[in-house]
C-alpha positions as CSV (number, residue, x, y, z in Angstrom):
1,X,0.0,0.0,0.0
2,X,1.5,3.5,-0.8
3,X,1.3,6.0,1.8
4,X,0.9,10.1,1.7
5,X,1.8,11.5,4.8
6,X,0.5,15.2,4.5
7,X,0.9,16.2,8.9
8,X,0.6,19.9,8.2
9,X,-0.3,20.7,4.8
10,X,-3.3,22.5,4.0
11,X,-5.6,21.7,0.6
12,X,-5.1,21.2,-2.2
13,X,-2.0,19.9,-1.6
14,X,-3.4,16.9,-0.4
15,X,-5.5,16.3,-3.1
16,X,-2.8,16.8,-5.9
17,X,-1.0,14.2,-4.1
18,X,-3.3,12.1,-4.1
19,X,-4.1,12.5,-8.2
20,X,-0.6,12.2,-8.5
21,X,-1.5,8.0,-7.7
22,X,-4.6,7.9,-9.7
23,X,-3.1,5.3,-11.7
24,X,-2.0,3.3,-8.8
25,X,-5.2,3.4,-7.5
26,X,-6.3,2.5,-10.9
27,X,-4.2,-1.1,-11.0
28,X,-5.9,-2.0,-7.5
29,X,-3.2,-0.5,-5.6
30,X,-4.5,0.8,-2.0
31,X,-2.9,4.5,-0.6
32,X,-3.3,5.5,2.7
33,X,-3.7,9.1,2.6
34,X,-2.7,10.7,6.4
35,X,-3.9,14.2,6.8
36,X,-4.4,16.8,9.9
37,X,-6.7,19.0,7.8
38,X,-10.4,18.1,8.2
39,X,-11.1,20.1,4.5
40,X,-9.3,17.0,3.2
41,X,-11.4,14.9,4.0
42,X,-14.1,15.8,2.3
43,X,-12.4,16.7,-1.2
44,X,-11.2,13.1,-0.9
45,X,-14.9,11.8,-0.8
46,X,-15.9,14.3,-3.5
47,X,-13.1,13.1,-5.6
48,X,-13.5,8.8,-4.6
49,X,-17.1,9.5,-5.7
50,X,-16.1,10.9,-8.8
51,X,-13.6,8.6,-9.8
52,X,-15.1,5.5,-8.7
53,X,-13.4,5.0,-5.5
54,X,-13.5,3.8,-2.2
55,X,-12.7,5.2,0.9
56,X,-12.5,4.8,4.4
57,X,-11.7,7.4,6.7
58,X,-10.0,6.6,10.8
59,X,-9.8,9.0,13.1
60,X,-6.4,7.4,14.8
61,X,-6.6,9.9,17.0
62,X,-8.4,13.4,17.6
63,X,-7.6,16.1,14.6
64,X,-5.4,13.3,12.7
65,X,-7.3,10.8,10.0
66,X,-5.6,7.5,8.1
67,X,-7.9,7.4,4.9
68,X,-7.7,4.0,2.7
69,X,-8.6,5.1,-1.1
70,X,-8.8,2.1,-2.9
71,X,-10.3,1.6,-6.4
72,X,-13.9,-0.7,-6.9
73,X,-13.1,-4.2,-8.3
């Protein structure tokens, strides 16, 4: 599973990361997208719902959030 570790950065940084894998995600590859920015997680459902996606947000603990993107078989 590739991993995005954006601690600290604000959208759409994020986000471009995370298109950055589209084709990754597009082989059946997993990415675990960790962010501190709660905007982030909802451009990532906006964008998983647009592309197809799945995704599964974690709070792993408060303010922080481990989300799986994965693409539908």
């Amino acid at each position: 599973m590739k991993r995005i570790d954006c601690l600290g950065e604000i959208c759409p940084y994020p986000m471009l990361l995370l298109q950055k894998e589209y084709d990754a995600l597009c082989s059946g590859e997993s990415v675990l997208l960790i962010t501190d920015h709660h905007c982030t997680l909802s451009a990532v459902g906006v964008y998983c719902d647009a592309q197809g996606f799945r995704y599964s947000p974690d709070e792993v603990i408060p303010g922080v959030w481990e989300i799986t993107i994965t693409a539908k078989q």
